[in-house]
C-alpha positions in Angstrom: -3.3 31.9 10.2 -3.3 29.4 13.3 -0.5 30.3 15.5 2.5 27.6 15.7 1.2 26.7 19.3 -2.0 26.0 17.9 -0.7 23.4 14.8 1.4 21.7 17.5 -1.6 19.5 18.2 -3.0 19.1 15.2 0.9 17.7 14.0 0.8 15.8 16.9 -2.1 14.1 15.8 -1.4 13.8 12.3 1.9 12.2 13.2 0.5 9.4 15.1 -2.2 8.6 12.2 0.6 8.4 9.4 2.4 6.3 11.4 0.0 3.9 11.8 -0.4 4.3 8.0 3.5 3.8 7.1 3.3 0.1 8.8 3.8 -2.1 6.2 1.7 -5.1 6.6 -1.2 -5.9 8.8 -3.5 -3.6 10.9 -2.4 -0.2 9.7 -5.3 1.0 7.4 -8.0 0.2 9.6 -6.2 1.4 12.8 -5.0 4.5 11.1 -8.2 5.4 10.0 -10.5 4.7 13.4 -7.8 6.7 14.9 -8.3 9.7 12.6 -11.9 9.8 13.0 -11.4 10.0 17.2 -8.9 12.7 16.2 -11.4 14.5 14.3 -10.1 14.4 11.0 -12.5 14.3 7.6 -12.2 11.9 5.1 -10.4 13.9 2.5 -7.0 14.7 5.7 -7.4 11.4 6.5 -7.2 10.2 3.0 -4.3 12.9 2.4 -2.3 11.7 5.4 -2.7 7.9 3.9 -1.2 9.5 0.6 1.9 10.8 2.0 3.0 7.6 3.3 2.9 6.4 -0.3 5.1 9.1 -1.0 6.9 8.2 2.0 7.4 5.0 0.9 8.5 6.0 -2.8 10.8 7.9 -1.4 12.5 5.7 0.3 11.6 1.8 -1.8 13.0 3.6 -4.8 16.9 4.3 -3.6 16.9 1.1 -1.8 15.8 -0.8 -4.9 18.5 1.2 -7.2 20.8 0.6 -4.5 20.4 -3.1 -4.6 20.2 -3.1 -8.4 23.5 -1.5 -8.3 24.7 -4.3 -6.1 23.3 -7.1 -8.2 25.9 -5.7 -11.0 28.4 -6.1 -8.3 28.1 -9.3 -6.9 27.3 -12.7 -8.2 25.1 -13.6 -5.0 22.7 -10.2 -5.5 23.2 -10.9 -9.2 20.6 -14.3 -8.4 18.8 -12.4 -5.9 17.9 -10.1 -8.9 16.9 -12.6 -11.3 14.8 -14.7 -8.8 13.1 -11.3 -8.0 12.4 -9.9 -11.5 11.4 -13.7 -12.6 8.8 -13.7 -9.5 7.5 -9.8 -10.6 7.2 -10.9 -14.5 4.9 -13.8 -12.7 2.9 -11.6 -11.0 2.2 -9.1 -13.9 1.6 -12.3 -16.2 -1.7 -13.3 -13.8 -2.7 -9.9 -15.1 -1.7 -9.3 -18.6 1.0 -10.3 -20.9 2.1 -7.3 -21.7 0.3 -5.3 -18.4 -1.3 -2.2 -19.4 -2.0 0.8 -16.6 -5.1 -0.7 -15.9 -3.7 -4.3 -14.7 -0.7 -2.3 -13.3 -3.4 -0.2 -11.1 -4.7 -3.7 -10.1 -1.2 -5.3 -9.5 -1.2 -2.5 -6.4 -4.5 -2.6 -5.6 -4.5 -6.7 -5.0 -0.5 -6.9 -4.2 0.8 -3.6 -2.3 2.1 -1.0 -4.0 5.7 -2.2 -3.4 4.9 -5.3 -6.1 3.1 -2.4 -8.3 6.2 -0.3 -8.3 8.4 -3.0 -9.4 5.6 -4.2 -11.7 5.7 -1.0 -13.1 9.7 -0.7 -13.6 9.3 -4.3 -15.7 6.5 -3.3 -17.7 9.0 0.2 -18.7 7.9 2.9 -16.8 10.0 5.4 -15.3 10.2 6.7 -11.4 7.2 9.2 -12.2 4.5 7.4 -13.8 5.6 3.7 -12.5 4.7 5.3 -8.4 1.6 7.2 -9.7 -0.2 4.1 -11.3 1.4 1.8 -8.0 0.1 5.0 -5.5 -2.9 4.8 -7.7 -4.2 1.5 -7.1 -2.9 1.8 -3.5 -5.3 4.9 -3.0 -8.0 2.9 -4.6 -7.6 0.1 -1.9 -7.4 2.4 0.8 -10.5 3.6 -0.1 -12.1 0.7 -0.1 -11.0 0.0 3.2 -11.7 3.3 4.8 -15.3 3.1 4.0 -15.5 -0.5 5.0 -13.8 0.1 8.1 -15.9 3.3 9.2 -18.9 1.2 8.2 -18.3 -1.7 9.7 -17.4 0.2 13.1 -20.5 2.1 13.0 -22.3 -0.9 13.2 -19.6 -2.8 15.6 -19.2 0.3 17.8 -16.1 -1.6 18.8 -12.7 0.0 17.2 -10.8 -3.7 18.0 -13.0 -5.8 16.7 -13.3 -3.7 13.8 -9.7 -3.8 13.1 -9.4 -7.6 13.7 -12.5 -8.4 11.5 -11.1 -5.2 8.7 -7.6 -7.4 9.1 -8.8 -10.7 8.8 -11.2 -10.1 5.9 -7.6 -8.2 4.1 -6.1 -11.4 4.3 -8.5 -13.9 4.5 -11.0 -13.0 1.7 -8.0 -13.2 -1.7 -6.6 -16.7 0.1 -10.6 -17.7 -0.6 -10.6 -16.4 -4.0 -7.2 -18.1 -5.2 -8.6 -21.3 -3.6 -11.7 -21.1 -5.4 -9.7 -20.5 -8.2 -7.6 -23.7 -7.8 -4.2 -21.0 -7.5 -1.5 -22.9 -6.0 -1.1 -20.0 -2.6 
């Protein structure tokens, strides 16, 4: 067994990977995962570290989202802030399925985040267990899907910025396509 001195490092450079992974929106993924490779980390750590900041995430979405649920019950103005967000979730599963299956609920996270797959999971009836498992699910999925598009892209690039500005771009750019071509109101 490594001594503690000896892990130091290795947390040290774990931390800074997760933390890239824990940013919500925007360059995290690809960043998170160039910087793992230059760190030295395989596929299956890196893929592990992305993994705990979905847990990191459930653990800390699901009390904030009981808490204001708790609120809503509470107070008239929370009460509307709950409707309008349930109405706008019951939306978003409906471009899926009717009644959304674990399948489209996979693919709520997968296309959405796995924020909108966790609530889409809670409307749909699924408890704190299985409704984070199918929203980490389809999160893992994307992630993995962006991993290998980002390492492949950068092997061709050689260029860790523009990688992450093209990875980034394509993230947001390539479902605003798809809805257009699809006539979807954005």
């Amino acid at each position: 067994m490594a001594p503690l001195a000896e892990l130091r490092p290795i947390a040290t450079r774990a931390w800074g990977v997760l933390a890239l992974f824990l940013i919500p929106v925007g360059g995290g993924i690809p960043a998170g995962v160039l910087l793992a490779r230059d760190q030295g980390f395989a596929w299956p750590v890196t893929t592990a570290l992305y993994f705990l900041s979905d847990v990191i995430l459930a653990s800390v979405l699901e009390p904030t989202i009981l808490f204001l649920l708790a609120l809503s019950a509470r107070s008239k103005r929370f009460s509307r802030l709950n409707l309008a967000a349930k109405q706008a979730m019951e939306k978003t599963a409906a471009r899926y399925a009717k009644n959304p299956r674990p399948l489209a609920l996979v693919m709520i996270s997968f296309g959405v985040d796995p924020m909108t797959g966790r609530m889409a999971t809670a409307i749909a009836g699924h408890g704190f267990l299985t409704g984070w498992l199918l929203a980490i699910l389809g999160d893992m999925i994307y992630f993995a899907m962006l991993m290998v598009s980002t390492l492949w892209l950068d092997g061709i690039l050689g260029d860790g910025t523009a990688t992450t500005l093209i990875i980034m771009a394509a993230m947001f750019g390539i479902p605003w396509i798809y809805r257009k071509i699809r006539g979807e109101r954005t």
